[in-house]
C-alpha positions in Angstrom: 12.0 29.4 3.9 10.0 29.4 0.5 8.1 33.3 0.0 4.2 33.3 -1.1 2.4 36.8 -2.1 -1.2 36.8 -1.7 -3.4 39.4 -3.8 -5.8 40.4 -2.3 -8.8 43.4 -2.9 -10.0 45.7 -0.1 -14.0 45.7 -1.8 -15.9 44.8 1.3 -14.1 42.7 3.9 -13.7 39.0 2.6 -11.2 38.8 0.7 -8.7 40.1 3.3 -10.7 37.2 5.6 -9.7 35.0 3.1 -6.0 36.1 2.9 -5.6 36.3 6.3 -6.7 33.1 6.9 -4.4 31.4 4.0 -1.7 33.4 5.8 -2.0 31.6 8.9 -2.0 28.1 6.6 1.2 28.4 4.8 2.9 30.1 8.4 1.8 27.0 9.9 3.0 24.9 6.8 6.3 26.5 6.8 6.3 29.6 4.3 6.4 33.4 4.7 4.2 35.4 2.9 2.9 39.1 2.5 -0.6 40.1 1.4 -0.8 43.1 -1.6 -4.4 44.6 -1.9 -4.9 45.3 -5.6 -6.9 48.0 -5.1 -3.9 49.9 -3.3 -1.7 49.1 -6.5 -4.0 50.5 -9.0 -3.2 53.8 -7.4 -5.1 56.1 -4.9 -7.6 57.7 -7.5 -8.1 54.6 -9.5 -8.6 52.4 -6.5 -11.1 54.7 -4.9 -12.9 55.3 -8.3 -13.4 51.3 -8.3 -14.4 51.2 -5.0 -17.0 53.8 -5.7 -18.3 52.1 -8.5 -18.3 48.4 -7.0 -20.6 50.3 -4.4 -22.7 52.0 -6.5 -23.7 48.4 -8.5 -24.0 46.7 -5.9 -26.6 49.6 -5.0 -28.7 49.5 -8.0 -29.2 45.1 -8.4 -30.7 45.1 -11.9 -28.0 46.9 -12.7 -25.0 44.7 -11.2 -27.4 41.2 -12.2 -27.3 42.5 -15.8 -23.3 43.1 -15.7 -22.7 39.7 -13.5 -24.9 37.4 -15.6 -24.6 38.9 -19.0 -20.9 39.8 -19.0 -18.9 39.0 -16.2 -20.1 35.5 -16.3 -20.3 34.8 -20.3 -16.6 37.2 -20.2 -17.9 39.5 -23.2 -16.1 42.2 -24.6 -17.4 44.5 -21.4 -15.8 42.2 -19.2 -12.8 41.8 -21.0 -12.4 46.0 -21.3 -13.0 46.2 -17.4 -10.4 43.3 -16.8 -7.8 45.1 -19.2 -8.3 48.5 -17.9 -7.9 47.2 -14.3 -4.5 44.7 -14.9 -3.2 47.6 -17.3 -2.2 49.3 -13.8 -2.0 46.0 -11.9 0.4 43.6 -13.7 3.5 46.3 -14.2 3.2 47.7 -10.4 3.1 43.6 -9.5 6.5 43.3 -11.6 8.1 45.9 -10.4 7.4 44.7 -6.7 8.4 40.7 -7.6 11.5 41.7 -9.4 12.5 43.6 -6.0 11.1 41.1 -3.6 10.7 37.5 -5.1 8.3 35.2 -4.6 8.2 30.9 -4.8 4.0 31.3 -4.9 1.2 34.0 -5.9 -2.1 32.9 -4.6 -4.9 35.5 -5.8 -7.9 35.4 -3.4 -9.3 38.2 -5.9 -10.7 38.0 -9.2 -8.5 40.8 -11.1 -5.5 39.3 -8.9 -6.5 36.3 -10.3 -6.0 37.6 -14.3 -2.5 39.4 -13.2 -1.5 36.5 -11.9 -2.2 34.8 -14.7 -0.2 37.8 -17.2 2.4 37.1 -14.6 3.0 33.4 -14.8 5.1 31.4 -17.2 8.8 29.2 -17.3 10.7 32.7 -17.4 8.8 34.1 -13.6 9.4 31.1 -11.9 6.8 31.5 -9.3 3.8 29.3 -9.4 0.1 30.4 -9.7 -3.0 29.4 -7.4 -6.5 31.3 -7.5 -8.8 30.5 -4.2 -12.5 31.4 -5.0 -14.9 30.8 -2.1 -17.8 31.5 -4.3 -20.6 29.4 -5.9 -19.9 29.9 -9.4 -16.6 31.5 -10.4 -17.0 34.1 -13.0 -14.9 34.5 -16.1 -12.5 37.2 -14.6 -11.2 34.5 -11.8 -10.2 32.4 -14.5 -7.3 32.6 -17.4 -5.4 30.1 -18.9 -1.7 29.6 -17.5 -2.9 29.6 -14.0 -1.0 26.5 -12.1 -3.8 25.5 -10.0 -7.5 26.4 -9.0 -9.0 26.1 -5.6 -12.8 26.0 -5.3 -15.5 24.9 -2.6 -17.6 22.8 -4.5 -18.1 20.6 -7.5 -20.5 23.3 -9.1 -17.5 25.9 -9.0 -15.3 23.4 -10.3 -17.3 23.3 -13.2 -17.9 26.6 -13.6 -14.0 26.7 -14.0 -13.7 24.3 -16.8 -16.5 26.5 -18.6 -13.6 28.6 -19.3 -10.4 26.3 -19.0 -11.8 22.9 -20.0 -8.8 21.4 -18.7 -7.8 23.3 -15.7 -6.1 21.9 -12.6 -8.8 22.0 -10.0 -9.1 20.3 -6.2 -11.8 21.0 -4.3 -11.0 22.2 -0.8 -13.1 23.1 2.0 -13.5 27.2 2.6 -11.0 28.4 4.5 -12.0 29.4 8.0 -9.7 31.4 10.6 -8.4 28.7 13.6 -10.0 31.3 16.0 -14.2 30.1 15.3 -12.6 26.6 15.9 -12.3 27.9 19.5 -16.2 27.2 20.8 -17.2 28.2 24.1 -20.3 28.1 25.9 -23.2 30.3 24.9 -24.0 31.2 28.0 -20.4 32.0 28.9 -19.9 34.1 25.8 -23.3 36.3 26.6 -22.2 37.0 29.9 -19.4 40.2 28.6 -22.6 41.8 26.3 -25.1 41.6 28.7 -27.8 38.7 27.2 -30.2 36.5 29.3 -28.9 32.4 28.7 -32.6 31.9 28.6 -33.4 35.3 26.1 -33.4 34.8 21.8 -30.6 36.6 20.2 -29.5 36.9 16.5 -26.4 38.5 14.7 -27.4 40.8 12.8 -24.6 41.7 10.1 -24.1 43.7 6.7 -20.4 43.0 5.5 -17.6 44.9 5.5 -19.6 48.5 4.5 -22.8 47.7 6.8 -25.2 46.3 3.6 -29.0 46.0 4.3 -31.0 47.2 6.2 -29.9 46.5 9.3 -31.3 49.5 11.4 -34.9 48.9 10.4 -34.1 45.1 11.1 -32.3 45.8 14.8 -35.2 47.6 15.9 -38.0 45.6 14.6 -36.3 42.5 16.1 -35.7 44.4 19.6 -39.3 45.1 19.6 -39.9 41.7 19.1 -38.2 40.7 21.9 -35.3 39.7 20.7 -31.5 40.5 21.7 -29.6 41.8 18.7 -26.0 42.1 18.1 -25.9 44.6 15.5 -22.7 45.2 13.2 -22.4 47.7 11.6 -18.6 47.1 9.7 -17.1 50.1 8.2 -20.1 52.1 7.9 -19.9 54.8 10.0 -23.2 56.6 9.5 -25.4 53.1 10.1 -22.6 52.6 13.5 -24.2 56.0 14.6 -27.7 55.4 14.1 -27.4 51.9 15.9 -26.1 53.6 18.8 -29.0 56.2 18.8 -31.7 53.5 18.6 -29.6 51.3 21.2 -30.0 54.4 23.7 -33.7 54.2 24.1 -33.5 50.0 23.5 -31.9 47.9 25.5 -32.1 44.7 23.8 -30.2 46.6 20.7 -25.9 46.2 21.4 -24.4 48.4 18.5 -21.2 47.2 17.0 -18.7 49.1 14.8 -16.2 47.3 12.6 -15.1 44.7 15.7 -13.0 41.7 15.7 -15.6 40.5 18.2 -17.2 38.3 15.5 -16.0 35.0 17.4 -17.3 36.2 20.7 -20.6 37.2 19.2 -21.4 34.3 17.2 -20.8 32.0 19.9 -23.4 34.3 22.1 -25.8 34.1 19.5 -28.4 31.3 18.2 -29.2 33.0 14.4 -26.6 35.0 12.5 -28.8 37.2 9.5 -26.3 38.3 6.6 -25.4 38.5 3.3 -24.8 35.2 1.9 -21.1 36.0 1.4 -19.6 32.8 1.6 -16.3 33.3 4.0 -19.1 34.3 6.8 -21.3 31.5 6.4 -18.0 29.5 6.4 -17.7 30.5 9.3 -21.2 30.6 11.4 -21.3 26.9 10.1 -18.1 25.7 11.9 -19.7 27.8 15.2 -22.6 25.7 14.5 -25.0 28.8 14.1 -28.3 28.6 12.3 -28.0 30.9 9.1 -31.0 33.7 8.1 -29.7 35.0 5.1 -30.7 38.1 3.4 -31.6 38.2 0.0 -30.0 41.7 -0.6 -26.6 41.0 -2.6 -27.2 40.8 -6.3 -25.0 39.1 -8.9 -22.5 36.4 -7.5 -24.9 36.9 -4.1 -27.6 35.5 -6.0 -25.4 32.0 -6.9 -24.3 32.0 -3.1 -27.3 32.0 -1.8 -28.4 29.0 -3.7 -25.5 27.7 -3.0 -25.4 28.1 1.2 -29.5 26.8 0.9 -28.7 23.7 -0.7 -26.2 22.8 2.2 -28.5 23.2 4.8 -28.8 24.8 8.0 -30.1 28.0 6.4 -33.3 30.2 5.6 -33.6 33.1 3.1 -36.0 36.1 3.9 -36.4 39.2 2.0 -34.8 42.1 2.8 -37.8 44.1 3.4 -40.1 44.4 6.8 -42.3 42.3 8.0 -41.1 39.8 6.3 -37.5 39.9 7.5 -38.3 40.0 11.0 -41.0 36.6 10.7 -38.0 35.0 8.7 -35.8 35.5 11.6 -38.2 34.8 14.2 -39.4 31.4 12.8 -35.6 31.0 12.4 -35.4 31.6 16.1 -37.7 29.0 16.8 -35.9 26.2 14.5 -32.6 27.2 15.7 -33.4 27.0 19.3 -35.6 23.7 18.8 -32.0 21.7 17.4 -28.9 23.3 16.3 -27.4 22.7 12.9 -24.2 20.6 12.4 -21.2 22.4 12.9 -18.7 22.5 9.7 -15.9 21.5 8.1 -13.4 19.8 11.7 -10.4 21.8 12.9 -7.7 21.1 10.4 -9.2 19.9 7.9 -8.6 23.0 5.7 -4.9 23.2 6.4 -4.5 19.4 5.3 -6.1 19.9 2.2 -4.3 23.2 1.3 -1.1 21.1 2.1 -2.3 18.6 -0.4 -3.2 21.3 -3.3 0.6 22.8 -2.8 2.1 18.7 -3.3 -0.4 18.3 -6.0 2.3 21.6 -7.5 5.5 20.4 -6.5 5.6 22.4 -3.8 6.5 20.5 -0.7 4.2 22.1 2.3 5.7 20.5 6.4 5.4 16.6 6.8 2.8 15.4 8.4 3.6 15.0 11.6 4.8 18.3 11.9 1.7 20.0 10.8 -0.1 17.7 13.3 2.2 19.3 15.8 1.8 22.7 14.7 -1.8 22.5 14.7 -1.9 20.8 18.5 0.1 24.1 19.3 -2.2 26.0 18.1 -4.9 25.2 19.2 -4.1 25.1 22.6 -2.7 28.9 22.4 -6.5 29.3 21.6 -7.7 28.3 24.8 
């Protein structure tokens, strides 16, 4: 059975999405494979010191605007410091690891993943290289020379690649969703468990992995509206608490922690409000749920959000009341008036993933067997 590692980061929450949703792919295509977060390999104090820091930009958006458009995306001599001083730790603890446990495929779902992979590669490794990046516009740390193939969402991102590789191998894929969204039931069905009227307006109210936004102000202002809101808070424990205080003396408020509910909830939903990362508008799109999205992620955000607009299906408000809960509210009224088109069909991901891995040399199941695989799978869903 042919071995893949996947590098991933543990920043927020989408790229382990990501990798666990490529996982699935190459098990159902035949391959084992193991996920590394880079983060964890840098070391405890140097992963948590770029954790911090990731945090703290993404906090302060002239700040992380200034660094995405005038260094990460040009890749100036900034840039190329923060890449060197982060694959200085990464590449020799990724050695060490392949020498022990070898691998046929590396497939980085994360940008400095994406440059050791590309320190990695060459005739005397032997493993082949892919880099998956779900954004809009790839910056210049997702993309080194040597890399085997590239796998991007759109023709814009595709030609951000070739900014920096002129003559990169690139396909364009659609974004990789997990088989589980593919699974649509009922709204009414799914609101029974939480609580919510069929007849009542309800929106998903979500912040990323660490709970971005303002989501409390936005929870309550909605509730008061009249509106049921499933509010998720992800890995940020102070905002999970505060939700639960306000849903005490508001009933139309149902807190969430960090949950693997998200199926269940946008199903129950008719608006899901979030960041425009791009894995969870993937994924509200194949539910077939009207996007709000916030305009509160600077830097690559910024391109997403363009990016998610122009395919329809979505509004942007600002992340500041009243003007976030009219946003949503109008958004309400659209969304319940005619749903959006759902996404990209079951299977259509795994087929193309099986065609960028022949596009390598690297024979993914026949046909017929993937078609078989994916029957079987989608019936353990029901």
């Amino acid at each position: 059975m042919p071995r893949a590692v996947i590098l991933s980061g543990s920043l927020g929450s989408g790229h382990d999405i990501i990798a666990e949703a490529v996982t699935g792919s190459l098990a159902r295509l035949g391959w084992d494979s193991r996920t590394l977060d880079c983060m964890g390999l840098l070391g405890r104090r140097a992963g948590q010191a770029g954790d911090w820091v990731f945090r703290r930009l993404t906090a302060m958006p002239g700040v992380y605007d200034g660094l995405n458009f005038a260094h990460l995306r040009p890749g100036s001599r900034l840039a190329r410091a923060m890449d060197e001083a982060a694959t200085s730790r990464l590449v020799p603890a990724l050695h060490t690891g392949l020498l022990r446990d070898p691998a046929d495929l590396v497939i980085a779902v994360f940008a400095t993943g994406a440059s050791a992979a590309a320190q990695l590669a060459g005739p005397d490794w032997g493993a082949r290289t892919i880099v998956l990046c779900v954004d809009a516009a790839p910056h210049s740390l997702w993309v080194r020379e040597g890399i085997d193939l590239f796998l991007v969402t759109s023709g814009a991102a595709a030609s951000s690649v070739r900014r920096y590789v002129p003559r990169a191998h690139i396909r364009v894929v659609p974004p990789p969703v997990r088989p589980a969204f593919y699974h649509r039931v009922p709204q009414a069905t799914a609101r029974r468990p939480l609580g919510i009227p069929s007849y009542a307006p309800c929106a998903l109210l979500m912040g990323g992995g660490w709970g971005l936004g303002p989501l409390e102000h936005a929870a309550r202002d909605l509730a008061e509206a009249g509106v049921h809101v499933l509010a998720v808070a992800g890995r940020n424990h102070q905002l999970a608490a505060r939700l639960k205080a306000l849903a005490r003396g508001s009933p139309r408020v149902h807190p969430f922690g960090f949950t693997g509910r998200i199926v269940e909830l946008m199903n129950a939903c008719d608006v899901v409000v979030t960041l425009p990362g791009a894995t969870t508008c993937a994924e509200a799109r194949v539910v077939g749920r009207r996007l709000v999205l916030l305009d509160a992620m600077p830097g690559h955000g910024r391109e997403n959000l363009q990016h998610e607009l122009e395919l329809g299906g979505a509004d942007v408000c600002n992340p500041r009341p009243p003007g976030l809960t009219a946003g949503v509210l109008a958004a309400l009224d659209r969304a319940r008036r005619r749903r959006p088109a759902n996404g990209h069909p079951a299977g259509e991901w795994d087929r193309a993933f099986a065609a960028a891995l022949a596009s390598i040399g690297l024979n993914p199941a026949p046909p017929g067997d993937l078609q078989t695989t994916r029957a079987s799978q989608e019936a353990g869903c029901r």
